[in-house]
NUPAVO-69387 format. One record per residue: residue in one letter; x, y, z of N, C-alpha, C in turn. Coordinates in steps of 0.001 Angstrom, whole numbers, plus 500000, padded with zeros to 6 digits. Each point is the difference from the previous one (the first is absolute). Example, Ala and Ser with C-alpha at 12.3 -4.5 7.8 and 13.67 -1.06 7.14 Angstrom:
a513190494310507800499110501190500000500900501200500000;s499650501050499280500820501190500060499230501090500730;
This chain:
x572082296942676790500762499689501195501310500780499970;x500152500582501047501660501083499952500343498725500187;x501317499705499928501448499028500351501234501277500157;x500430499394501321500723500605500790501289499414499882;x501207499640499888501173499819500065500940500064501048;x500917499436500056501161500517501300501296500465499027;x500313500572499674501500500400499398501214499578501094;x500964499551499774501219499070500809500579501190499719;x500051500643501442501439501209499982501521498839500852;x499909499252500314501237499287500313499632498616500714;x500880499315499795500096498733500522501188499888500877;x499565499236500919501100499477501142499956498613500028;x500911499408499506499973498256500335500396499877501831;x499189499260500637500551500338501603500152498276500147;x499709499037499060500542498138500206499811499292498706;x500722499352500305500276499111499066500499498788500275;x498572498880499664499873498653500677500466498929498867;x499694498739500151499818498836499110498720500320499287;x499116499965500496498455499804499141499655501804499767;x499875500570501383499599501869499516500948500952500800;x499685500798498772500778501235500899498761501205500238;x500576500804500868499289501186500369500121501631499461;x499584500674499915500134501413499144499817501018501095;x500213500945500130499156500864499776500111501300499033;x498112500379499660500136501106499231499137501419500004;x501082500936499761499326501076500468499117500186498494;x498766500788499960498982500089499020499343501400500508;x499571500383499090499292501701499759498510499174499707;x499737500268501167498101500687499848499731500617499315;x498899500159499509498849501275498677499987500848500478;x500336500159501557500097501617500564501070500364500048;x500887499691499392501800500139499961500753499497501404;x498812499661501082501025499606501114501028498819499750;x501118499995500745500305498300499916499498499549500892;x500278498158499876499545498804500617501150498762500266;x499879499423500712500998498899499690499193498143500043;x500361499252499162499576498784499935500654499365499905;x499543498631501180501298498898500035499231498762499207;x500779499654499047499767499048499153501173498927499966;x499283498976500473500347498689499932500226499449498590;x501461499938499549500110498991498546500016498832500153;x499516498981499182499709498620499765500176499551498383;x500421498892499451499769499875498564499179499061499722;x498676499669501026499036499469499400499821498596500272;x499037499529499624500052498630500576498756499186498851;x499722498822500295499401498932499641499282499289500637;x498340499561500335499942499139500394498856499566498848;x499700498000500043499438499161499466499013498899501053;x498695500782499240498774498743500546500343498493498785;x499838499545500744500338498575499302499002498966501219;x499474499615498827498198498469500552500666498980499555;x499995498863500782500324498730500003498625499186500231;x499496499212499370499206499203500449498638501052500684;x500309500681499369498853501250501017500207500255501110;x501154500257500337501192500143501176500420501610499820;x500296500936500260500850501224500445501481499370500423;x501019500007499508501089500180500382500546501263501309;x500503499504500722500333501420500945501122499585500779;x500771500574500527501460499605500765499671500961501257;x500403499326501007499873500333501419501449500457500557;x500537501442500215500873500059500353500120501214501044;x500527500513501049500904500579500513500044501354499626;x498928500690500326500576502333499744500076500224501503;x501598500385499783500390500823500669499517501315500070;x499875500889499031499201501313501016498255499777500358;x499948498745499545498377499707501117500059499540501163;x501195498861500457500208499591500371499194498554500357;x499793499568499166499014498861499872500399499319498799;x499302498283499816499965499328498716498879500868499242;x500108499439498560498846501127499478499829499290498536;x499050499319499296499365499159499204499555500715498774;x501115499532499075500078501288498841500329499196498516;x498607500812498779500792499011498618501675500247500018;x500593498729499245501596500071499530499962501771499527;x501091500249499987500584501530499933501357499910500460;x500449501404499430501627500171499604500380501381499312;x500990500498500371500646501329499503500159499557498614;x500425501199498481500315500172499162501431500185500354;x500511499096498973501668500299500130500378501146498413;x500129501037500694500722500785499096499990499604498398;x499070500518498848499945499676498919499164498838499687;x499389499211500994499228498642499750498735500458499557;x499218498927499085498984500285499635499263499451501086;x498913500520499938498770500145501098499632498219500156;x499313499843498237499750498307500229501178499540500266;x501151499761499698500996498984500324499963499876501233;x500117501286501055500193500033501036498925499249501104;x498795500185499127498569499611500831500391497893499410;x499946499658498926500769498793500236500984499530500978;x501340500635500299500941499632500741499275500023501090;x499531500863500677499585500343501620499180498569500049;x499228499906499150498978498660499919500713498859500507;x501178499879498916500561498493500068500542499875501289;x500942501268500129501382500530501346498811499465501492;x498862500403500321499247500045500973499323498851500182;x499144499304498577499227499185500481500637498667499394;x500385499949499241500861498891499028499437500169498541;x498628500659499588499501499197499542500005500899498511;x500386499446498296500401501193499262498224500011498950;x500198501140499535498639499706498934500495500595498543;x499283499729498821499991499865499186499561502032499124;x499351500637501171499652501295499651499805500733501213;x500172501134499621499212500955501695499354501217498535;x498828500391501140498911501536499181499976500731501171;x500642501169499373500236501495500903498276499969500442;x499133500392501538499377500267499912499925501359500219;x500596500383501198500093501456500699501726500211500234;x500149501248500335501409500646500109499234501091501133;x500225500005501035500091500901501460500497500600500675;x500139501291500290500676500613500884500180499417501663;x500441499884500593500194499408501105499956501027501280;x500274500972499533499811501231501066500312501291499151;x499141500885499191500555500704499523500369501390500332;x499589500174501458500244501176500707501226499704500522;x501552499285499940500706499866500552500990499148499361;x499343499580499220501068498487498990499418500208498854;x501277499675498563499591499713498918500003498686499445;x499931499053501313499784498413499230498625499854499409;x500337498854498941498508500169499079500319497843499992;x498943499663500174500262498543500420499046499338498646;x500446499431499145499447499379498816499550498482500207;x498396499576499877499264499172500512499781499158498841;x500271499098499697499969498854499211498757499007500598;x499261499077498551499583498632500376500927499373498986;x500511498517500903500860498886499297499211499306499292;x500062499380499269499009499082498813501197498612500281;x499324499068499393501048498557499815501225499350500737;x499422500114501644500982499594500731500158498595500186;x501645499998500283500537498923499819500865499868502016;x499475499039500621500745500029501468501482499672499514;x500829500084500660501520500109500660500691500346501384;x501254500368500148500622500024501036499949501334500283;x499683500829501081500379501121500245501234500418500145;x500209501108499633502117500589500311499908501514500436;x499209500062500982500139500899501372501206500891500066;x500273501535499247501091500458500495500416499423501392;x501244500734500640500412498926500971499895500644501031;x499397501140500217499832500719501186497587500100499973;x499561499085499001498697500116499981499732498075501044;x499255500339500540499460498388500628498982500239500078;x498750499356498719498746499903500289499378498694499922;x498749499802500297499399498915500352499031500602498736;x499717498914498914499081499781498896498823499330500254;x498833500400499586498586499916500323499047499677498475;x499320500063499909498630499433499163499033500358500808;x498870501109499843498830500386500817498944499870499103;x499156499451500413498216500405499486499940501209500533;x498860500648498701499438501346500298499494499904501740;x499327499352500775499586499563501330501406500601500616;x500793499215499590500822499532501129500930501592500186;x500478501130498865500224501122499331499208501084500744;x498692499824500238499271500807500332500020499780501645;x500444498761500716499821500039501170501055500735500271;x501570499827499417501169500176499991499897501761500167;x499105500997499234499664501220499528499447499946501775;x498932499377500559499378500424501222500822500069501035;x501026498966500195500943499615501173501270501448499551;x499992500415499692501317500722499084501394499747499589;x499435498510499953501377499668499244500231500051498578;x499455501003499558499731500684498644499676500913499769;x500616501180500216499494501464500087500890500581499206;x500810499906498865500579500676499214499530500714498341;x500100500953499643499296500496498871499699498838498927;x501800499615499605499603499422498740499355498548499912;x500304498963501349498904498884500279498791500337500184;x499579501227500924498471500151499734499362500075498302;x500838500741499230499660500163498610499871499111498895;x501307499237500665499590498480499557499053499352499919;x499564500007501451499159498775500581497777500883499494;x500089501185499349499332501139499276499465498984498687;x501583500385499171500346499765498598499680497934499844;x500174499326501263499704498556499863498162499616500172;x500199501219501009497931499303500145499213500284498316;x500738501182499532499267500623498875500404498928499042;x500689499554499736500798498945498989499140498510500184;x500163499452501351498932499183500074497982500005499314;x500010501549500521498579500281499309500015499927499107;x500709500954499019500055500553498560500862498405498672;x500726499537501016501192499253498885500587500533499586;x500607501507500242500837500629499173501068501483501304;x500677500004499538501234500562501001499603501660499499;x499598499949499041499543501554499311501131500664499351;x499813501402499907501328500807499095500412500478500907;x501224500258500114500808501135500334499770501337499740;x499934500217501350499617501736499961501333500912500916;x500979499652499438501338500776500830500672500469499014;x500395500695500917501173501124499193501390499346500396;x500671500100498819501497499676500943500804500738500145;
């Protein structure tokens, strides 16, 4: 297999947000032409399937660039230096209330890799314990418990059309079959 490369002849930072900023960068083609690519920075994120009672956990909230509610496992940005599990715990507790005792990396994903370098790290929770949710203060979601049924209707109506809940809701049917969440096959 040739592998082809982009060499970074310059970068332009053109924003700089709370959660991402934007780039752009000029890059040399294999034919010496240049190119330019706008790349979206992100530092990553977390989300956690977590079964209750043979329940799916999921929080119902509010995307603005869909402009719709939209029915998604707990998830949450990486804060600068956080470890992946801690973070996939907090988002857990912060969203649904509820804390557990372990999370197992299953997958780590690119989220768009023609345009963004977020890579979103997918946990299952083991040994949950319910509690109070503590909702950053600009998040308002509505907390759920779904049967696989009820998940899959949720998938038909589209109030569930996002990568890493579909992958979830993948990684839960197989878990139900198998009894087992499997290995991790990501890169980090």
């Amino acid at each position: 297999m040739n592998r082809i490369n982009e060499p970074t002849v310059s970068t332009k930072q053109v924003f700089e947000g709370k959660i991402i900023s934007l780039q752009v960068d000029e890059i040399e083609l294999p034919n010496g032409a240049k190119a330019t690519r706008e790349i979206v920075k992100h530092p990553g994120a977390v989300a956690v399937i977590a079964v209750v009672d043979g329940k799916l956990l999921v929080v119902e909230q509010y995307r603005k660039p869909l402009e719709r509610f939209q029915v998604e496992i707990p998830a949450g940005k990486l804060e600068r230096g956080e470890d992946p599990a801690d973070a996939a715990k907090r988002e857990l507790r912060e969203e649904t209330g509820y804390s557990c005792e372990s999370v197992k990396l299953l997958h780590s994903i690119a989220t768009s890799p023609g345009f963004a370098d977020e890579v979103i790290h997918i946990y299952a929770a083991d040994g949950l314990q319910s509690g109070e949710a503590e909702p950053d203060e600009d998040e308002f979601l509505n907390v759920e418990a779904l049967t696989m049924e009820e998940a899959e209707r949720y998938v038909a109506e589209g109030r569930i059309c996002d990568a890493k809940t579909l992958l979830a809701l993948y990684a839960w049917k197989l878990y139900q079959v198998t009894g087992e969440w499997g290995t991790s096959t990501s890169r980090k």
